[in-house]
C-alpha positions as CSV (number, residue, x, y, z in Angstrom):
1,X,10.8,-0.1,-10.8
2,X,10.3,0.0,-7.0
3,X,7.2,0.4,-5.1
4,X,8.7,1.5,-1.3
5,X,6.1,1.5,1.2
6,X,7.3,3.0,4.2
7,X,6.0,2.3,7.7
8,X,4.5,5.8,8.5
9,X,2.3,5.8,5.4
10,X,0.9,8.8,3.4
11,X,-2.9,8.5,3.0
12,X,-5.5,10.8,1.3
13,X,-7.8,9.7,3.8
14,X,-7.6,10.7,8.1
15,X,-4.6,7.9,8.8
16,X,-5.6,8.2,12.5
17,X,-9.2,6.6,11.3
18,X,-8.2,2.8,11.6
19,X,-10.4,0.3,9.5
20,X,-9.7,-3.3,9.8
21,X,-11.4,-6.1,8.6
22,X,-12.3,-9.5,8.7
23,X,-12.7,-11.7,5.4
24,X,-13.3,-15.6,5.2
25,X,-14.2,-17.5,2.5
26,X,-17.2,-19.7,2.6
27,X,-15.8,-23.0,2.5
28,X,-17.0,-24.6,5.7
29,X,-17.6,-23.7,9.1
30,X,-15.0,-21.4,11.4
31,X,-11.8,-23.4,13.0
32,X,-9.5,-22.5,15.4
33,X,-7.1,-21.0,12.6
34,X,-9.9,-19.2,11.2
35,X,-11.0,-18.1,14.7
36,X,-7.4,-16.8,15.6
37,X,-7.3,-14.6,12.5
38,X,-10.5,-12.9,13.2
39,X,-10.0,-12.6,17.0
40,X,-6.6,-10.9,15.8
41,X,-7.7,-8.4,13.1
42,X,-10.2,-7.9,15.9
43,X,-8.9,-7.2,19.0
44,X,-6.0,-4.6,17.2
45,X,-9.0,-2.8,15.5
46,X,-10.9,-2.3,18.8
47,X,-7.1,-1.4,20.3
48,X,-7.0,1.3,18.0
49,X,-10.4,2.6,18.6
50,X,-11.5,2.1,15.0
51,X,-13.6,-0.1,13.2
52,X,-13.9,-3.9,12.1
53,X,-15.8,-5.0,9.1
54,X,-16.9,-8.1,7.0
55,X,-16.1,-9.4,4.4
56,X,-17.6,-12.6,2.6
57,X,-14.9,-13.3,-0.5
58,X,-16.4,-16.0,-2.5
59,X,-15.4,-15.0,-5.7
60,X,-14.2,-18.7,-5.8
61,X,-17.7,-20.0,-6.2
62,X,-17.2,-23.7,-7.3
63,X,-15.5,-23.9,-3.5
64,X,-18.4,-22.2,-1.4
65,X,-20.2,-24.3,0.9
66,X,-24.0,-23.5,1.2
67,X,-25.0,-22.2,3.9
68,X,-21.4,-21.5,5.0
69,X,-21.1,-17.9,5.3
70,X,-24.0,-17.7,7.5
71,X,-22.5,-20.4,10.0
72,X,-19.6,-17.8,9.9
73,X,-21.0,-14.9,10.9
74,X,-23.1,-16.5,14.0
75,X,-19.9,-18.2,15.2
76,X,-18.3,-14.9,15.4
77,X,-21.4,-13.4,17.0
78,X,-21.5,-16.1,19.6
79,X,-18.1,-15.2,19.9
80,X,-18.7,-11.9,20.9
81,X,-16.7,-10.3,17.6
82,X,-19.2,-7.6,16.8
83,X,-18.6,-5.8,13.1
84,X,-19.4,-2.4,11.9
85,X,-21.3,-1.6,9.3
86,X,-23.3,-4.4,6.2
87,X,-21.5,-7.1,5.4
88,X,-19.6,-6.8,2.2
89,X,-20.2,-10.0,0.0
90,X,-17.8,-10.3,-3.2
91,X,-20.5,-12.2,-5.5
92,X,-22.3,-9.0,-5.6
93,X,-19.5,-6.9,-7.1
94,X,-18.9,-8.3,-10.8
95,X,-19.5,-4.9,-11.9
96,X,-17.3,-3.2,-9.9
97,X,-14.1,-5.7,-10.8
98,X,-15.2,-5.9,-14.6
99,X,-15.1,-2.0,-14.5
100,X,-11.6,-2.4,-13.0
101,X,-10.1,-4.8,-15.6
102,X,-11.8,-2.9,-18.2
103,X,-9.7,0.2,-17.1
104,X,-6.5,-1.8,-16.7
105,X,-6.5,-3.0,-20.1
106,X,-7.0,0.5,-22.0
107,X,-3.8,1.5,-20.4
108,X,-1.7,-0.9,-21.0
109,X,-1.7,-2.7,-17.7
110,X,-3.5,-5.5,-17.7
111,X,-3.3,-8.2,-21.0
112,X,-5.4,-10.8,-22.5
113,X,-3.7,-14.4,-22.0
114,X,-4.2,-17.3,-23.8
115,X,-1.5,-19.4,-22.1
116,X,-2.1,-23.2,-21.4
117,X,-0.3,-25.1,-18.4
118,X,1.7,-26.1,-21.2
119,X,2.7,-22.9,-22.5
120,X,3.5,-21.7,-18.4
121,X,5.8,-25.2,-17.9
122,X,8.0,-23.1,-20.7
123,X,9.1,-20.1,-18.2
124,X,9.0,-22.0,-15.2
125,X,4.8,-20.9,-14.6
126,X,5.6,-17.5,-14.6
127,X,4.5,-14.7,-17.5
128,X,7.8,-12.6,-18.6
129,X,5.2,-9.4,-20.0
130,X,4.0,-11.1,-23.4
131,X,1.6,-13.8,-23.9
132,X,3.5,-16.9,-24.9
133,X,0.1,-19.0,-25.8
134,X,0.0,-21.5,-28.6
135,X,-2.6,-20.6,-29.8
136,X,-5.9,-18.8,-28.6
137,X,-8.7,-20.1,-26.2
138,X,-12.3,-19.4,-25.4
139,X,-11.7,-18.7,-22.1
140,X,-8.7,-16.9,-21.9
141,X,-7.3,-15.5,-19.2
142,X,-6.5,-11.6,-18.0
143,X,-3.2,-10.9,-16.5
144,X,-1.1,-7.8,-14.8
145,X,1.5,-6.8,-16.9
146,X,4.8,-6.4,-14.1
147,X,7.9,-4.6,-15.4
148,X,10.8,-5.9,-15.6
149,X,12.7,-5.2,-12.4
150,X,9.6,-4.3,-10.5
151,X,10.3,-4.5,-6.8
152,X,8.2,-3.8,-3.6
153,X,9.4,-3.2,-0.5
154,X,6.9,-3.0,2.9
155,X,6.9,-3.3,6.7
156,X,4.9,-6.3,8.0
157,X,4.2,-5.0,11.4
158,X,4.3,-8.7,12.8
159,X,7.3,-10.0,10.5
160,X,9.4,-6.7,9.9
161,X,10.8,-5.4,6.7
162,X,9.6,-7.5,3.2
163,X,11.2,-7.5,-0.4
164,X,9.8,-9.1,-3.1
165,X,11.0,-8.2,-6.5
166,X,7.9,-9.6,-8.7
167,X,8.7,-9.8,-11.7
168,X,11.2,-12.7,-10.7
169,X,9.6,-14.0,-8.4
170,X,5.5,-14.0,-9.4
171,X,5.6,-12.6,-12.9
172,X,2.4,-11.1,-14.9
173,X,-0.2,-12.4,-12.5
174,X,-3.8,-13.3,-13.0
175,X,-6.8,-10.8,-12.9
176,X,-9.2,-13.0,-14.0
177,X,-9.2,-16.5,-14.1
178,X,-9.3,-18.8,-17.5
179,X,-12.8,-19.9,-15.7
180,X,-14.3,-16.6,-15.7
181,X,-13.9,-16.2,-11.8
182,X,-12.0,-12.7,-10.6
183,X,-8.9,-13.6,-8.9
184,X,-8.2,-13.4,-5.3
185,X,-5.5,-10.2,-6.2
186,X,-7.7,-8.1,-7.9
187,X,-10.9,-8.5,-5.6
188,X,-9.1,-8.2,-2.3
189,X,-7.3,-5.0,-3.6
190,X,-10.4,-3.2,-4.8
191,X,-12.5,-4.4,-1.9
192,X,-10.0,-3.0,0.8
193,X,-9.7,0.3,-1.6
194,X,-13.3,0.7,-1.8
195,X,-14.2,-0.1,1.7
196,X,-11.5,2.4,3.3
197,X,-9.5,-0.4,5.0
198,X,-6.3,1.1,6.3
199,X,-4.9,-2.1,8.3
200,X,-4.8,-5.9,6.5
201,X,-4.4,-8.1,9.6
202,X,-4.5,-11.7,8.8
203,X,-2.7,-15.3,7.9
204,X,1.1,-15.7,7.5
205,X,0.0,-17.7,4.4
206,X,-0.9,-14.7,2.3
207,X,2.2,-12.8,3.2
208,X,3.9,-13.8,-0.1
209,X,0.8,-12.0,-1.8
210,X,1.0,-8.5,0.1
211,X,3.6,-7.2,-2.6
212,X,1.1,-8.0,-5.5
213,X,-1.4,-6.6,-4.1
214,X,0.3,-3.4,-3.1
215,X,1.4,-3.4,-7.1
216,X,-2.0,-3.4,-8.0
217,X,-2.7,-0.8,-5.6
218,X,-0.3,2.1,-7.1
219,X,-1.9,0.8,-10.4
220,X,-5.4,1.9,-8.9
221,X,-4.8,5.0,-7.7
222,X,-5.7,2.9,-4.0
223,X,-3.5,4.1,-0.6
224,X,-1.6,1.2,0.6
225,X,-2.9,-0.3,4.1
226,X,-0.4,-1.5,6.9
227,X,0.1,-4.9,7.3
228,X,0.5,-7.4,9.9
229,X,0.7,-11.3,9.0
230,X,-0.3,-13.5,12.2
231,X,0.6,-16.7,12.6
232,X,-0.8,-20.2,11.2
233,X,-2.1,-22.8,13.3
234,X,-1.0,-26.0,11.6
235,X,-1.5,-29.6,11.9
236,X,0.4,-32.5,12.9
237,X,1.4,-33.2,9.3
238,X,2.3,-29.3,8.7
239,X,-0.5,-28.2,7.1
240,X,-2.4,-24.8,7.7
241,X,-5.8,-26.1,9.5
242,X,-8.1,-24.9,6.6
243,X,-6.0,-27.5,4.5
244,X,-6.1,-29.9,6.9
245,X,-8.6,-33.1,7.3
246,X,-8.1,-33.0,10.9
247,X,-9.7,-29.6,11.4
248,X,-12.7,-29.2,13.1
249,X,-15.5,-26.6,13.9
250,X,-14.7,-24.1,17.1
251,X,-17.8,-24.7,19.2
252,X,-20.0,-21.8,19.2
253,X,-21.8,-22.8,22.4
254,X,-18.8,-23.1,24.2
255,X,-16.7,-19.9,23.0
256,X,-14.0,-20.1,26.3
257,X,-12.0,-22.8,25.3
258,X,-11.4,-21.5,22.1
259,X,-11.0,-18.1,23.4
260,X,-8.6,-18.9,25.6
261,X,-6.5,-20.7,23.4
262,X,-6.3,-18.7,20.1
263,X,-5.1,-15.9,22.5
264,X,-2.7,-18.4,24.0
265,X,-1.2,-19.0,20.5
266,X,-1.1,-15.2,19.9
267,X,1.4,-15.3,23.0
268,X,-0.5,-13.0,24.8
269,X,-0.8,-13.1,29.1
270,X,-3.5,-15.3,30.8
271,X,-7.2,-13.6,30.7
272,X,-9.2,-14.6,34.0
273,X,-12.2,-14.4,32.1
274,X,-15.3,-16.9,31.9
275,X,-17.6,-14.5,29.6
276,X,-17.1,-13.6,26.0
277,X,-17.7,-10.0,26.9
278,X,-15.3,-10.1,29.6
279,X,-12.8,-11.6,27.6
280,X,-12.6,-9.5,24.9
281,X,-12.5,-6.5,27.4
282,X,-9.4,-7.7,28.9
283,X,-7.9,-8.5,25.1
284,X,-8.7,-4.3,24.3
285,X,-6.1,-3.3,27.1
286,X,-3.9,-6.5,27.4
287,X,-2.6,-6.9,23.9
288,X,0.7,-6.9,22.9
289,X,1.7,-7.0,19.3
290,X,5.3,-7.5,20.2
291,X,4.1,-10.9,22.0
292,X,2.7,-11.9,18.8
293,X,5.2,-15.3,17.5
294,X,6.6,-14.8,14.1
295,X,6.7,-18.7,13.1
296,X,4.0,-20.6,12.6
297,X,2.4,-22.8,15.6
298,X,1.8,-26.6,15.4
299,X,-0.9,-28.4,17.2
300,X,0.3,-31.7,18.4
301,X,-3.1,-33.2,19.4
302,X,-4.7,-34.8,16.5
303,X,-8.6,-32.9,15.6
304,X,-7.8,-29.5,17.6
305,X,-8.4,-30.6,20.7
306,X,-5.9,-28.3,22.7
307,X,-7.7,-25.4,20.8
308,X,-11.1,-26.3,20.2
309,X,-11.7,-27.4,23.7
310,X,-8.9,-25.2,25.8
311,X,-5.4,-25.7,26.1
């Protein structure tokens, strides 16, 4: 089976009516890589004339900071990155994803796994569309059966054309973790369905996830949005700033630097601006998706510095 996603994509809903959004996880306060990923998403919604929402996803509550996701939300207001509409918050929506595994399972899409780490090591970590468990758990887990020969093929708007045959490559993936947490797949695929989003924009890092999501969303009935992967800001070992030990807070009473710099690394033009409001006026008309890099950008000074306090 291949899933073909063509650039010019057929939607039920008005594909002229752009929906972006933002969505961090609330695991500590906004960094530079965090801020270039919602000044992105951002400025290509307002570009577009459409709108930019929210999105807390802390499905992955033993990670959540308290207090966190509110940090996040007045950083990006003292940034100037206004959102439409409430804030969508994934803790609320058990529900919702329970009703969608529910559904997945009565037709054959979706199994009950009772694999160990053991049982994984056997097919190299990946399920080949049968439970291989030794025997049965408490907690199992619930994964997406993938055909064999299941391809997906998409334009990245940032990166170009993408092929990932899955069933190779991923395997039946997880719906619901062993833990009882939803997974990261199914969540962000019926969040984005459910809130209308018709353009992803966010991290390289979870380009290698856009064709199980897209799966999941001919499963679901959901249209498929564009995508367009921006890219990381790493650290001086390689590792994506939210990773990284060396990362530290953008300073939300001193947006410019920060500003400045995130659009630097986007490889935009210079913005003679020294107001947030300004700024982001002058990102509206200047952007240039074209400028955006395709490989991921290094920060040679150790804590941020050349982003958190201007390059």
């Amino acid at each position: 089976m291949t899933v073909h996603v063509p650039d010019s994509l057929t939607r039920a809903r008005d594909a002229s009516a752009y929906r972006g959004r933002y969505a961090p996880s609330p695991t500590g306060p906004l960094h530079a890589g965090s801020l270039l990923a919602a000044l992105g998403s951002w400025v290509m919604a307002r570009q577009a004339h459409g709108d930019w929402a929210i999105r807390i996803e802390d499905v992955d509550r033993l990670r959540e900071v308290a207090g966190a996701a509110q940090g996040q939300l007045a950083t990006l207001q003292a940034f100037g990155l206004q959102h439409d509409g409430p804030v969508l918050v994934q803790s609320t929506r058990d529900a919702r994803y329970a009703a969608v595994i529910d559904d997945l399972l009565a037709r054959g899409h979706a199994f009950v796994c009772h694999c160990s780490r053991a049982d994984l090591a056997a097919t190299n970590g990946r399920h080949l569309g049968v439970c291989r468990a030794g025997g049965t758990r408490i907690d199992p887990a619930i994964r997406l059966l993938v055909e064999p020969g299941t391809t997906v093929e998409f334009v990245d708007a940032i990166r170009g054309p993408q092929t990932q045959r899955v069933d190779v490559e991923v395997g039946d993936f997880v719906l619901r973790r062993a833990d009882g947490f939803w997974a990261y797949q199914l969540a962000v695929v019926v969040d984005d369905g459910d809130q209308g989003i018709t353009d992803v924009v966010r991290g390289a890092d979870l380009l290698d996830s856009t064709a199980r999501q897209i799966l999941l969303q001919r499963m679901l009935g959901f249209p498929t949005p564009r995508y367009a992967h921006l890219p990381l800001l790493l650290d001086v070992d390689g590792r994506k700033l939210s990773k990284s030990a060396h990362a530290v807070p953008v300073d939300a009473c001193d947006p410019m630097p920060a500003l400045h710099a995130v659009w630097h690394a986007l490889g935009q033009s210079k913005i003679d601006a020294d107001a947030p409001s300004m700024f982001l006026e002058r990102a509206i008309q200047d952007f240039e998706i074209a400028r955006v890099p395709t490989h991921d950008i290094a920060i040679a000074a150790s804590h941020n510095t050349a982003v958190t306090r201007g390059a």
